[in-house]
mmJSON file of the N, C-alpha and C atoms, coordinates in Angstrom:
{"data_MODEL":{"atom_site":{
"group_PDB":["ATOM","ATOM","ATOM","ATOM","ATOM","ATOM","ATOM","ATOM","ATOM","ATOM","ATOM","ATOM","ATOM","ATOM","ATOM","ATOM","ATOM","ATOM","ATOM","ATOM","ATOM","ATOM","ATOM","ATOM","ATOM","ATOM","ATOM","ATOM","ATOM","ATOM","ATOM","ATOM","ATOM","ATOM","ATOM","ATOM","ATOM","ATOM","ATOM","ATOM","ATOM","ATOM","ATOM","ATOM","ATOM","ATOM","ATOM","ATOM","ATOM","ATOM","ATOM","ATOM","ATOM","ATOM","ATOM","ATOM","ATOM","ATOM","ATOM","ATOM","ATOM","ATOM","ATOM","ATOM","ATOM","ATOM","ATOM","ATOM","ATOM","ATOM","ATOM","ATOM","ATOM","ATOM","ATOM","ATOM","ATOM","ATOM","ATOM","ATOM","ATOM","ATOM","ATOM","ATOM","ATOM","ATOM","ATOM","ATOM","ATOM","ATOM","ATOM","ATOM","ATOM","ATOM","ATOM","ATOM","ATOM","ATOM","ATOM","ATOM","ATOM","ATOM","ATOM","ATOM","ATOM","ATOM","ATOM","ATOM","ATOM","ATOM","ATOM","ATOM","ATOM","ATOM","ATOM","ATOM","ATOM","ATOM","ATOM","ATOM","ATOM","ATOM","ATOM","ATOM","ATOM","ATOM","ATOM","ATOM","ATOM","ATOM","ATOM","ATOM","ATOM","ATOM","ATOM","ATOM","ATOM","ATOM","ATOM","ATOM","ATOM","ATOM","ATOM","ATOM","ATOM","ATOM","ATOM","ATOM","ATOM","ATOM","ATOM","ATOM","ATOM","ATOM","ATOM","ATOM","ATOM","ATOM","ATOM","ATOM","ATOM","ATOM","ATOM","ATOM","ATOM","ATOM","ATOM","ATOM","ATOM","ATOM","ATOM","ATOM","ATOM","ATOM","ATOM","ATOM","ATOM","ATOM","ATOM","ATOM","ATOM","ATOM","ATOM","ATOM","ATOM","ATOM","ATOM","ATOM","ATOM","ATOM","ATOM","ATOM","ATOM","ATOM","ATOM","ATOM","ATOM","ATOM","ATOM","ATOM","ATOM","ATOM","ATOM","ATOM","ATOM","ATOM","ATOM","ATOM","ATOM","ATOM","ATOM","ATOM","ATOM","ATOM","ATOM","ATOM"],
"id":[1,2,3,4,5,6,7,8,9,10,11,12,13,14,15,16,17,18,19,20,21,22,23,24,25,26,27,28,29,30,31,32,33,34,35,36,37,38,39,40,41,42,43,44,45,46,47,48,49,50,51,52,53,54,55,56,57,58,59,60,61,62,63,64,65,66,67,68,69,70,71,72,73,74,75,76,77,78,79,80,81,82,83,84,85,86,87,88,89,90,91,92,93,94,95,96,97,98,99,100,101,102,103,104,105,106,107,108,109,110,111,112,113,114,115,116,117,118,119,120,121,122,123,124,125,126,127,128,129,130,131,132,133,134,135,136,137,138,139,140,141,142,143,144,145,146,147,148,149,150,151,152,153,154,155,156,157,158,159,160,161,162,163,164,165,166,167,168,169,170,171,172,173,174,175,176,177,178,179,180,181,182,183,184,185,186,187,188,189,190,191,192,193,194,195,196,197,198,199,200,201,202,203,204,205,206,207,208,209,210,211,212,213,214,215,216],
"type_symbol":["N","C","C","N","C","C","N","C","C","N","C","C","N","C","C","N","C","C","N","C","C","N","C","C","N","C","C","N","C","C","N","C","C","N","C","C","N","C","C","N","C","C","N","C","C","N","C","C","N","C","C","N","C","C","N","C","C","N","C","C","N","C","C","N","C","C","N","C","C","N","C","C","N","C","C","N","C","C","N","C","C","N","C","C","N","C","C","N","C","C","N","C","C","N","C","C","N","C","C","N","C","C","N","C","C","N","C","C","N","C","C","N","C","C","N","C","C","N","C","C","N","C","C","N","C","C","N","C","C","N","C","C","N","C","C","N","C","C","N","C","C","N","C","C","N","C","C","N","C","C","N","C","C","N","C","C","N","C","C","N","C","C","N","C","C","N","C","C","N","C","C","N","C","C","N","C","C","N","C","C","N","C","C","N","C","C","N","C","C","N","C","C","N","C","C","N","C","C","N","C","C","N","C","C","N","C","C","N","C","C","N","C","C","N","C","C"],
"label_atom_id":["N","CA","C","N","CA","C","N","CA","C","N","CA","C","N","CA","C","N","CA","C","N","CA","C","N","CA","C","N","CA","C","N","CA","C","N","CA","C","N","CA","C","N","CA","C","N","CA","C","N","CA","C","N","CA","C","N","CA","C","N","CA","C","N","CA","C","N","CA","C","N","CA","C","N","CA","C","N","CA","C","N","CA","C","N","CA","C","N","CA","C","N","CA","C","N","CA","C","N","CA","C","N","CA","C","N","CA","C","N","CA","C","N","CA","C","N","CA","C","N","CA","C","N","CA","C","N","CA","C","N","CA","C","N","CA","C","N","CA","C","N","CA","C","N","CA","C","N","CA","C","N","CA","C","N","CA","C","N","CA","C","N","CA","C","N","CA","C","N","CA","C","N","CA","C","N","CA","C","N","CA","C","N","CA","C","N","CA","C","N","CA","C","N","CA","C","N","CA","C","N","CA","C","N","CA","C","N","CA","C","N","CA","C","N","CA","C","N","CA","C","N","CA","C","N","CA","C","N","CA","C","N","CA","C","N","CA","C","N","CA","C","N","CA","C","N","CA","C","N","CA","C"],
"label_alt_id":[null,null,null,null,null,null,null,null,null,null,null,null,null,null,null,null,null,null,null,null,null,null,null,null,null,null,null,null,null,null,null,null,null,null,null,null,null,null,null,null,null,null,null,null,null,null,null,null,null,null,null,null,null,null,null,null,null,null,null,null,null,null,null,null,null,null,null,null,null,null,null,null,null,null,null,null,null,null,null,null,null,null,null,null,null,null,null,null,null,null,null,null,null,null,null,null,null,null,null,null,null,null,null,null,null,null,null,null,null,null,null,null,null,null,null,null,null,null,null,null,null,null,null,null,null,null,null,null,null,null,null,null,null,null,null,null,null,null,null,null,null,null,null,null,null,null,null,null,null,null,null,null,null,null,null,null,null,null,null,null,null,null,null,null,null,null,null,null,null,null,null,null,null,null,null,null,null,null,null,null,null,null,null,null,null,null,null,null,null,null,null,null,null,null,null,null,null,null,null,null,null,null,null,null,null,null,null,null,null,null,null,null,null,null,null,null],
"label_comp_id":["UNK","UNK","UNK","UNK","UNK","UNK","UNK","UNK","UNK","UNK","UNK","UNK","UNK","UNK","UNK","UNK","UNK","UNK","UNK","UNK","UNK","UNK","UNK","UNK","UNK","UNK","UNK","UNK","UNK","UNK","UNK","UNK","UNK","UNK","UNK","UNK","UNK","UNK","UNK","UNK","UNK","UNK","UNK","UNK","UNK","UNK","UNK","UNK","UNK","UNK","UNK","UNK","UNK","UNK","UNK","UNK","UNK","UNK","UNK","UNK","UNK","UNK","UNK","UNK","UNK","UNK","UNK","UNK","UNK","UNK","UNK","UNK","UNK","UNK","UNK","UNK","UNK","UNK","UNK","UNK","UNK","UNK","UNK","UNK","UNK","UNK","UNK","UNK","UNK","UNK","UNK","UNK","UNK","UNK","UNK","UNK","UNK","UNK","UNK","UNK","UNK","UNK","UNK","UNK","UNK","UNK","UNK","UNK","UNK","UNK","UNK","UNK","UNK","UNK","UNK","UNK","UNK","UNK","UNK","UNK","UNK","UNK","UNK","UNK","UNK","UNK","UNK","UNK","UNK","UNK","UNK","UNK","UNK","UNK","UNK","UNK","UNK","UNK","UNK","UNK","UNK","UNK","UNK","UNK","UNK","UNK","UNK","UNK","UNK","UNK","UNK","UNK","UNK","UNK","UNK","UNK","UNK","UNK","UNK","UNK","UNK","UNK","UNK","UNK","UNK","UNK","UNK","UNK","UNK","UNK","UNK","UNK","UNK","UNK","UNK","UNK","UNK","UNK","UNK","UNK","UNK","UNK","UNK","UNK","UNK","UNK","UNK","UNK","UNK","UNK","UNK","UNK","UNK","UNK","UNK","UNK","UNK","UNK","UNK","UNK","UNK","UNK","UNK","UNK","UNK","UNK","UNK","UNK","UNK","UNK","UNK","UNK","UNK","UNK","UNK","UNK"],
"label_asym_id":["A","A","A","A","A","A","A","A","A","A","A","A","A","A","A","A","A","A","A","A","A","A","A","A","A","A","A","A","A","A","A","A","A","A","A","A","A","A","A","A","A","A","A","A","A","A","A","A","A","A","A","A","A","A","A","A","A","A","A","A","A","A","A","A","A","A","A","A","A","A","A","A","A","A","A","A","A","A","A","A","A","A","A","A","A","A","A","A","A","A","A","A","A","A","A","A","A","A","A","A","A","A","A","A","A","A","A","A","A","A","A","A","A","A","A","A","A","A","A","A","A","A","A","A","A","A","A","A","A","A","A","A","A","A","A","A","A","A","A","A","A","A","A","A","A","A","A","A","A","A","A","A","A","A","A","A","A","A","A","A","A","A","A","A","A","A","A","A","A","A","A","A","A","A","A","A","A","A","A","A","A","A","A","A","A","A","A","A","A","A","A","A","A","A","A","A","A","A","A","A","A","A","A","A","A","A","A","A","A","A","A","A","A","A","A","A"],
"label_entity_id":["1","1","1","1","1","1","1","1","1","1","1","1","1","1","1","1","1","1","1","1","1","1","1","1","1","1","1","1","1","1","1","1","1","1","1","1","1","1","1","1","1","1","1","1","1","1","1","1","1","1","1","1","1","1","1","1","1","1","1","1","1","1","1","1","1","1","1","1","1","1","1","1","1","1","1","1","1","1","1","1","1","1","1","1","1","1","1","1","1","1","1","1","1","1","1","1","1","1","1","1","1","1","1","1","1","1","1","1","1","1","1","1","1","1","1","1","1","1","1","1","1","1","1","1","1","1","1","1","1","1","1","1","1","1","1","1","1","1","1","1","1","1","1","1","1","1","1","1","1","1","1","1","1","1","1","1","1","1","1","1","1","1","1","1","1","1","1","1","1","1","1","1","1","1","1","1","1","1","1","1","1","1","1","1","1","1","1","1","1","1","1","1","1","1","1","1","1","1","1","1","1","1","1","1","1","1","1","1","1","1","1","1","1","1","1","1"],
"label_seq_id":[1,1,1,2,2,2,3,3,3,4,4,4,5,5,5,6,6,6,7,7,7,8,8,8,9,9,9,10,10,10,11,11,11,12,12,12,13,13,13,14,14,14,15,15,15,16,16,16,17,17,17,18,18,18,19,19,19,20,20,20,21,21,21,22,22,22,23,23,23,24,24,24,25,25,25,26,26,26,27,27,27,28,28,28,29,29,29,30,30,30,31,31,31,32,32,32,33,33,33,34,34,34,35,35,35,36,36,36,37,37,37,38,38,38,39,39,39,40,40,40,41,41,41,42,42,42,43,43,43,44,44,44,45,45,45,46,46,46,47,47,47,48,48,48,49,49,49,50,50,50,51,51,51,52,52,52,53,53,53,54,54,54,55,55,55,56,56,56,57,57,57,58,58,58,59,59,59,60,60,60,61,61,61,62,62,62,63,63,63,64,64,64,65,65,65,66,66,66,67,67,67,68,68,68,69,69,69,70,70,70,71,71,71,72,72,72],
"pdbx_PDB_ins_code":[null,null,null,null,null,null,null,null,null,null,null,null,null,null,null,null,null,null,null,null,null,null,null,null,null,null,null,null,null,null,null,null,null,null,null,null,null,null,null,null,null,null,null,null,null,null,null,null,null,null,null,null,null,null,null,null,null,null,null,null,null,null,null,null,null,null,null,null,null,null,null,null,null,null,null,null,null,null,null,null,null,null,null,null,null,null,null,null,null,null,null,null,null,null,null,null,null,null,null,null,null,null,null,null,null,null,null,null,null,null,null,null,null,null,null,null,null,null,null,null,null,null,null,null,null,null,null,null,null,null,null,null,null,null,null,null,null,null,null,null,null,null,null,null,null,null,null,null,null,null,null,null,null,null,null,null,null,null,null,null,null,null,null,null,null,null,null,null,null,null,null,null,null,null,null,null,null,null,null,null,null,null,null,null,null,null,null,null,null,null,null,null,null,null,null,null,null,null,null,null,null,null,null,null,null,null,null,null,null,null,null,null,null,null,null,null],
"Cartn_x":[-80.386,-79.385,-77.971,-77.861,-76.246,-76.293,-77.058,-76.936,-76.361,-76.94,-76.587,-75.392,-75.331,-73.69,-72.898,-72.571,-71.564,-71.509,-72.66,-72.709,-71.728,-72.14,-71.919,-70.336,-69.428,-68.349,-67.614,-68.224,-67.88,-67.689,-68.708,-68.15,-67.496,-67.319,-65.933,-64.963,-64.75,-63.397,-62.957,-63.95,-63.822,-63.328,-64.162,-63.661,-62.415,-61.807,-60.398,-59.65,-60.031,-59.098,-58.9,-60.135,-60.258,-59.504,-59.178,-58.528,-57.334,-56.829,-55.616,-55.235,-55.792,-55.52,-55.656,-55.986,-55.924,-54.922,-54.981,-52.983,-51.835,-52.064,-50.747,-50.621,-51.869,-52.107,-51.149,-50.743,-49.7,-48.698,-48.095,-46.922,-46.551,-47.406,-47.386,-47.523,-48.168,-48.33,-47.244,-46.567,-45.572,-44.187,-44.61,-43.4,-43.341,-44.786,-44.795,-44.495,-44.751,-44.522,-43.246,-42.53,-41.127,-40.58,-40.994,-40.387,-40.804,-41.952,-42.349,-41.743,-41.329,-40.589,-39.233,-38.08,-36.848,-37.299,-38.202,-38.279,-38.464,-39.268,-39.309,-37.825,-37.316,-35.822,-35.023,-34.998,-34.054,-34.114,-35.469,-36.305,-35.634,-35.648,-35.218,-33.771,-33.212,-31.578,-30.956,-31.519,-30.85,-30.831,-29.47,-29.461,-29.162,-29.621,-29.15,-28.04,-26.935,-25.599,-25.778,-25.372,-25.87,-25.791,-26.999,-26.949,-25.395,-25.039,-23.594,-24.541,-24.073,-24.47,-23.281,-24.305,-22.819,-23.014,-23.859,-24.091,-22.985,-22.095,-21.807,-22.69,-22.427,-23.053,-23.346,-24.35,-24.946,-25.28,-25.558,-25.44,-26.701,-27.336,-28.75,-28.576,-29.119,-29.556,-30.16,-29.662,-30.031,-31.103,-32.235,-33.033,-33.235,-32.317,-32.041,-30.111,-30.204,-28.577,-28.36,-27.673,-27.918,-26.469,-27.564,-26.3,-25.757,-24.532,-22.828,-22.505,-21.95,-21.348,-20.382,-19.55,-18.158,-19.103,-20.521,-21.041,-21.267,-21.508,-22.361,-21.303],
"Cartn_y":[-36.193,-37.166,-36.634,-36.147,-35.439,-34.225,-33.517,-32.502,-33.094,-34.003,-34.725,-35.298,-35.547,-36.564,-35.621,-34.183,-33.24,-32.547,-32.719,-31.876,-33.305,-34.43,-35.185,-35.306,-35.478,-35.05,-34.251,-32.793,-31.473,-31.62,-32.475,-32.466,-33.567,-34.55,-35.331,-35.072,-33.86,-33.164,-32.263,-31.342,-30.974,-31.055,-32.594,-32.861,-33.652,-34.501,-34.368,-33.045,-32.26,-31.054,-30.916,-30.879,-30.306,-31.535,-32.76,-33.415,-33.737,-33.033,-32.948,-31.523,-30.584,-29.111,-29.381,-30.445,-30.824,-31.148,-32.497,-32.943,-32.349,-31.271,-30.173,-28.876,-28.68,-27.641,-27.456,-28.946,-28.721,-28.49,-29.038,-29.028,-27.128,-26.757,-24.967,-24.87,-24.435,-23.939,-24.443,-25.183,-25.338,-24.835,-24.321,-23.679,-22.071,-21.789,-21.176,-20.303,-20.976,-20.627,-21.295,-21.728,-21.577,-19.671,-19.753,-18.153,-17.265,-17.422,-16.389,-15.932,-17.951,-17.79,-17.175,-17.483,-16.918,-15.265,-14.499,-13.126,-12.868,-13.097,-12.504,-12.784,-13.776,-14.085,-12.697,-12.743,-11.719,-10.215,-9.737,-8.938,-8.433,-9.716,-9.481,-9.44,-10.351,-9.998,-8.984,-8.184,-6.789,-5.706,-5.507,-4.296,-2.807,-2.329,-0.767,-0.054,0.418,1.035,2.164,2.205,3.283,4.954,5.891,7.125,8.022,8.703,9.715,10.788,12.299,13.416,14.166,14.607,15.335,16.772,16.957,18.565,18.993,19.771,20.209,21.392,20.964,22.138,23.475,24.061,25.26,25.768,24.772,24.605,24.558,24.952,24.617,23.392,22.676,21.12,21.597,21.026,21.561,20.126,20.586,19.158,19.006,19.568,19.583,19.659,18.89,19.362,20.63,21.458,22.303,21.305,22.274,22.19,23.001,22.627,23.953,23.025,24.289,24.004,22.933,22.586,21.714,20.17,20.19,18.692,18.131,19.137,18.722,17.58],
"Cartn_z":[-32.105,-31.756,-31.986,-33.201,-33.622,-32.885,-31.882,-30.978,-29.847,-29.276,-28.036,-27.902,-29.027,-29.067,-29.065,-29.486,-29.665,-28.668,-27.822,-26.481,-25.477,-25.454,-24.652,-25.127,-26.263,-26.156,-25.804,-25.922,-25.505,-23.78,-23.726,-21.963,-21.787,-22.591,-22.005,-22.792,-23.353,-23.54,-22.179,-21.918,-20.892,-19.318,-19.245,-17.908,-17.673,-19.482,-19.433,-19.072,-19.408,-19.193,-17.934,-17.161,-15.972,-15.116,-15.599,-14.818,-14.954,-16.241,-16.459,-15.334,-15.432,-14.772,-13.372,-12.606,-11.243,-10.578,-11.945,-11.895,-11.993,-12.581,-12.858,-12.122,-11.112,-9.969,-9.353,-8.376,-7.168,-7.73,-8.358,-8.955,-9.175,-9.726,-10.545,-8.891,-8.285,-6.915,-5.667,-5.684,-5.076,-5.649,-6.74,-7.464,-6.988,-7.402,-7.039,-5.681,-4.595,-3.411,-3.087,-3.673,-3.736,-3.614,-5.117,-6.006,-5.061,-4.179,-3.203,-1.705,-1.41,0.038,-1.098,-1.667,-2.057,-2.286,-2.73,-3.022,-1.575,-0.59,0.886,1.385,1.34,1.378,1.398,0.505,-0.724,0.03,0.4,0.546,2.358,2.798,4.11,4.435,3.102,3.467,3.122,2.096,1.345,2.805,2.868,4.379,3.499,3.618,2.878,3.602,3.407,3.622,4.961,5.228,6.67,5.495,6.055,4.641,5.728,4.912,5.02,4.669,5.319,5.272,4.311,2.5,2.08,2.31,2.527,2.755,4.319,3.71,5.221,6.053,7.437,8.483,7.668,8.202,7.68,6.037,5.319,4.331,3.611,2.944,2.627,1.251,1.222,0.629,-0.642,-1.642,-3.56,-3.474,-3.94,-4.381,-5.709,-6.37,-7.954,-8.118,-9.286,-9.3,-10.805,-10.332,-11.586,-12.683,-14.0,-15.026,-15.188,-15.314,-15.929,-17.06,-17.758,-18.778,-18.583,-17.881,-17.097,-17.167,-17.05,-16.629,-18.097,-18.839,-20.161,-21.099],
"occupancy":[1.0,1.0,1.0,1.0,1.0,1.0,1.0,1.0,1.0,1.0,1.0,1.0,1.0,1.0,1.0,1.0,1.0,1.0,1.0,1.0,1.0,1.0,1.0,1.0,1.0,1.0,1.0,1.0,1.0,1.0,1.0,1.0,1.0,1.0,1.0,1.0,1.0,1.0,1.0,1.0,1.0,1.0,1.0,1.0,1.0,1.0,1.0,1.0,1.0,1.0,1.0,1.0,1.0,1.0,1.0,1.0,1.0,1.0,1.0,1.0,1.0,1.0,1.0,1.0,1.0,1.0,1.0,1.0,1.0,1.0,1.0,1.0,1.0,1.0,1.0,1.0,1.0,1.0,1.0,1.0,1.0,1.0,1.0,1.0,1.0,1.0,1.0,1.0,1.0,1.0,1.0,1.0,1.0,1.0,1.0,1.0,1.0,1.0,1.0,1.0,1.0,1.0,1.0,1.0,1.0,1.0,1.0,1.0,1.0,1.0,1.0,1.0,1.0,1.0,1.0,1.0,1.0,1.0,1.0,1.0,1.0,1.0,1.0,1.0,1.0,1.0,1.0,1.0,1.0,1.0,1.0,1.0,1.0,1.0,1.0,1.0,1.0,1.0,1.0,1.0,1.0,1.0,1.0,1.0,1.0,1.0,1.0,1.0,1.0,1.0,1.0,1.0,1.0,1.0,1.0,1.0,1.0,1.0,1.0,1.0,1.0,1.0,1.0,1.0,1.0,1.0,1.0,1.0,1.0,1.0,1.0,1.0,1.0,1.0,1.0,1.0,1.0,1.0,1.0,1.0,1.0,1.0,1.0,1.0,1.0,1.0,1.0,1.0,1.0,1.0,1.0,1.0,1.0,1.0,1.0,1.0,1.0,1.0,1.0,1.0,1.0,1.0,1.0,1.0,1.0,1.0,1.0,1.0,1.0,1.0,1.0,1.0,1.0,1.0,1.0,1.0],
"B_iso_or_equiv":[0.0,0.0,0.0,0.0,0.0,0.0,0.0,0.0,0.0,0.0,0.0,0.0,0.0,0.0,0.0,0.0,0.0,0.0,0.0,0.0,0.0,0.0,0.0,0.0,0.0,0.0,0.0,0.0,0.0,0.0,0.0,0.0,0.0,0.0,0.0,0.0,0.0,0.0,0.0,0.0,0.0,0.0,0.0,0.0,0.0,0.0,0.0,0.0,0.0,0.0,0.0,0.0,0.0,0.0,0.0,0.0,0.0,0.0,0.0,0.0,0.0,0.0,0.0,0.0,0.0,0.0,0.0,0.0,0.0,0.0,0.0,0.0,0.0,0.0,0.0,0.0,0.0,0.0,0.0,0.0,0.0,0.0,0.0,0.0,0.0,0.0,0.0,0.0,0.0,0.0,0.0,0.0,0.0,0.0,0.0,0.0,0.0,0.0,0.0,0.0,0.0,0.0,0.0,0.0,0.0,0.0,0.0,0.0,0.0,0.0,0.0,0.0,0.0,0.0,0.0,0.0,0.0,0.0,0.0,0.0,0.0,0.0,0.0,0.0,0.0,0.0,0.0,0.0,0.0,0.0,0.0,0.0,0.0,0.0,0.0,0.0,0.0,0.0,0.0,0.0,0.0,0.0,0.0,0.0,0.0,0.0,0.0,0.0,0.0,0.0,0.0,0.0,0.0,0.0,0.0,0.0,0.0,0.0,0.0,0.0,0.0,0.0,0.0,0.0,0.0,0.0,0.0,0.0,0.0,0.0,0.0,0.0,0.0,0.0,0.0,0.0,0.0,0.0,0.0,0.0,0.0,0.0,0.0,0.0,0.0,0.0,0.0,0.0,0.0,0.0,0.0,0.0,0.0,0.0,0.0,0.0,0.0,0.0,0.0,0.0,0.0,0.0,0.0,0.0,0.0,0.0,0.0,0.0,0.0,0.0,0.0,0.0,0.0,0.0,0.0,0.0],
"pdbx_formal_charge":[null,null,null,null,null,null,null,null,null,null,null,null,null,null,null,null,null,null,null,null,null,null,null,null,null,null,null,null,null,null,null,null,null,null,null,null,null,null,null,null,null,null,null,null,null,null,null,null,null,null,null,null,null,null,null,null,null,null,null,null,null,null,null,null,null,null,null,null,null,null,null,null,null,null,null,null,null,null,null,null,null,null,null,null,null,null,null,null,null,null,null,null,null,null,null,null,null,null,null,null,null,null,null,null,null,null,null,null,null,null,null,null,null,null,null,null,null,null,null,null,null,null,null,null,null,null,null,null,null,null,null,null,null,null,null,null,null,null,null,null,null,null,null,null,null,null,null,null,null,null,null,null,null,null,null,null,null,null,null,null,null,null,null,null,null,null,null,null,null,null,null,null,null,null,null,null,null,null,null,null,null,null,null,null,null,null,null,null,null,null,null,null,null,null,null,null,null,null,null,null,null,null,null,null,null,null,null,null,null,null,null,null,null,null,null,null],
"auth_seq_id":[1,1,1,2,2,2,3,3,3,4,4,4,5,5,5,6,6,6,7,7,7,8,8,8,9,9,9,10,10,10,11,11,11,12,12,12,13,13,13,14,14,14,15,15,15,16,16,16,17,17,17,18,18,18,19,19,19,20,20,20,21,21,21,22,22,22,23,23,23,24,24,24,25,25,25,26,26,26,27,27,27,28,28,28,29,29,29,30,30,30,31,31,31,32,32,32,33,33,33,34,34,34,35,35,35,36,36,36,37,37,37,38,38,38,39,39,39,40,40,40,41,41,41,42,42,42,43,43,43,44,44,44,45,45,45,46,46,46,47,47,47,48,48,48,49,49,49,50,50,50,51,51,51,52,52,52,53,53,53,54,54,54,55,55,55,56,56,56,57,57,57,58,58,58,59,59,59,60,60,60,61,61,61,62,62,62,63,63,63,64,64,64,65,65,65,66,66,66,67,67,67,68,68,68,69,69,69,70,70,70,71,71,71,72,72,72],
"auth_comp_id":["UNK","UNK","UNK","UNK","UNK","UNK","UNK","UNK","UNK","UNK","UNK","UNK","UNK","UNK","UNK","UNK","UNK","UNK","UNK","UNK","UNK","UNK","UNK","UNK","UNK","UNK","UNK","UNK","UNK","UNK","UNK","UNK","UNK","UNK","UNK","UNK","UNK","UNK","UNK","UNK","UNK","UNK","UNK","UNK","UNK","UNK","UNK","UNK","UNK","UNK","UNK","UNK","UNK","UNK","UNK","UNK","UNK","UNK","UNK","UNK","UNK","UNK","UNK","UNK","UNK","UNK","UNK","UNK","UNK","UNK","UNK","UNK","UNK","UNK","UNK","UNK","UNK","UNK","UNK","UNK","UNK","UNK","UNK","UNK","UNK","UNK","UNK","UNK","UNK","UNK","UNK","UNK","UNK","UNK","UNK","UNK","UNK","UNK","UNK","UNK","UNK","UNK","UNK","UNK","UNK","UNK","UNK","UNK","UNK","UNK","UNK","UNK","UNK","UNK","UNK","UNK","UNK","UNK","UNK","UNK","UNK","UNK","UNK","UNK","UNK","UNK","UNK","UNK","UNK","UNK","UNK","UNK","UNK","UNK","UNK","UNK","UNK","UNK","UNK","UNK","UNK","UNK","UNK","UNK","UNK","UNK","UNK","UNK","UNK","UNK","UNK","UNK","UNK","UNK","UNK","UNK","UNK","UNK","UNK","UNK","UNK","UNK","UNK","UNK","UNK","UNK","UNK","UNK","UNK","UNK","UNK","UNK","UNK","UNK","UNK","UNK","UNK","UNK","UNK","UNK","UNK","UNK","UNK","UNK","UNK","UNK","UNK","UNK","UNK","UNK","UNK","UNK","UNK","UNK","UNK","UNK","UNK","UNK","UNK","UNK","UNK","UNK","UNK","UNK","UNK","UNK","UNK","UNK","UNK","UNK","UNK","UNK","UNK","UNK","UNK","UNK"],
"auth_asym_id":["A","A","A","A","A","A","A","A","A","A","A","A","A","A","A","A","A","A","A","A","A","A","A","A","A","A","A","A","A","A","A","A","A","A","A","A","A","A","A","A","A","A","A","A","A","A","A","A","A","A","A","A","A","A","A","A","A","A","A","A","A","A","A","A","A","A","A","A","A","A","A","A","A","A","A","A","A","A","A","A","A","A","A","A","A","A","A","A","A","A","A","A","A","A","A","A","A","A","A","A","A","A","A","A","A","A","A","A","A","A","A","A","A","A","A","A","A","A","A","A","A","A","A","A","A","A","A","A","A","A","A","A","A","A","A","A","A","A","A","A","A","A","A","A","A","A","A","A","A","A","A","A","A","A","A","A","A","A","A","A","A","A","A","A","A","A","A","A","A","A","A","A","A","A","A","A","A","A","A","A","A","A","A","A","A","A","A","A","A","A","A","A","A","A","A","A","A","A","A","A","A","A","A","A","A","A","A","A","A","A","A","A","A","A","A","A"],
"auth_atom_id":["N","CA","C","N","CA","C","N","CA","C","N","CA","C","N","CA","C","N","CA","C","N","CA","C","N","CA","C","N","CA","C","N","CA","C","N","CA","C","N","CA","C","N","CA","C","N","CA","C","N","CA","C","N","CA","C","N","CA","C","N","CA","C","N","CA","C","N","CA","C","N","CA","C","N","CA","C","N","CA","C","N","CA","C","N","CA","C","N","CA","C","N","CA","C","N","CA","C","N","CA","C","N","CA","C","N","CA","C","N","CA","C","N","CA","C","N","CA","C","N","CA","C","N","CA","C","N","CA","C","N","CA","C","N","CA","C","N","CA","C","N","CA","C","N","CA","C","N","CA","C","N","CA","C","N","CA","C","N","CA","C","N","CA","C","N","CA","C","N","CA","C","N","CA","C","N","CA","C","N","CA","C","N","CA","C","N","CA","C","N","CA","C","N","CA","C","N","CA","C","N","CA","C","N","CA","C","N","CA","C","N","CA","C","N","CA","C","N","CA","C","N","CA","C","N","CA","C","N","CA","C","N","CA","C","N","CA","C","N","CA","C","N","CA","C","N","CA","C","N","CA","C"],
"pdbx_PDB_model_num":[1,1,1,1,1,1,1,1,1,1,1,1,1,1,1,1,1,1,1,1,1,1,1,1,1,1,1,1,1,1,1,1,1,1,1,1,1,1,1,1,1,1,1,1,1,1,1,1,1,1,1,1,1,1,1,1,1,1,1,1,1,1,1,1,1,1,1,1,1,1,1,1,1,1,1,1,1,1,1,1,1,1,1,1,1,1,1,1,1,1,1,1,1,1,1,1,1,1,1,1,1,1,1,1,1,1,1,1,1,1,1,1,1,1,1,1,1,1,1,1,1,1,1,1,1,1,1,1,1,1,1,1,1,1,1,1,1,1,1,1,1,1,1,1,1,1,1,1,1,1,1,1,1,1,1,1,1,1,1,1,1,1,1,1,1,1,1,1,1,1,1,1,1,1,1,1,1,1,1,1,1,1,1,1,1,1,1,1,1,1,1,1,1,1,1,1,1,1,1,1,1,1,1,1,1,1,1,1,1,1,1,1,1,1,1,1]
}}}
């Protein structure tokens, strides 16, 4: 009998929960997909600068920058 009864609470603790966590779903999920449409937003308005060439003509391109004494 004191098995049954602790089980039969255990599940109407439970399915409070689970009906509390139903009620509070949309709410989190419409938030969510808020934060998601504003980041695609964001995502689509950032334009990147047109790139500039600093290397002049005939020039071969460093893909490292060295160190000199003058930078340190």
């Amino acid at each position: 009998m004191e098995r049954e009864r602790k089980k039969a609470e255990k599940q109407a603790k439970f399915d409070q929960k689970k009906a509390a966590q139903a009620n509070a779903t949309p709410a989190a999920t419409s938030k969510s997909k808020e934060k998601k449409a504003k980041a695609e937003k964001k995502a689509e308005e950032e334009v990147l600068p047109p790139y500039i060439e600093e290397t002049p003509a005939g020039e071969k391109k460093s893909t490292f920058k060295t160190i000199l004494p003058a930078n340190i």
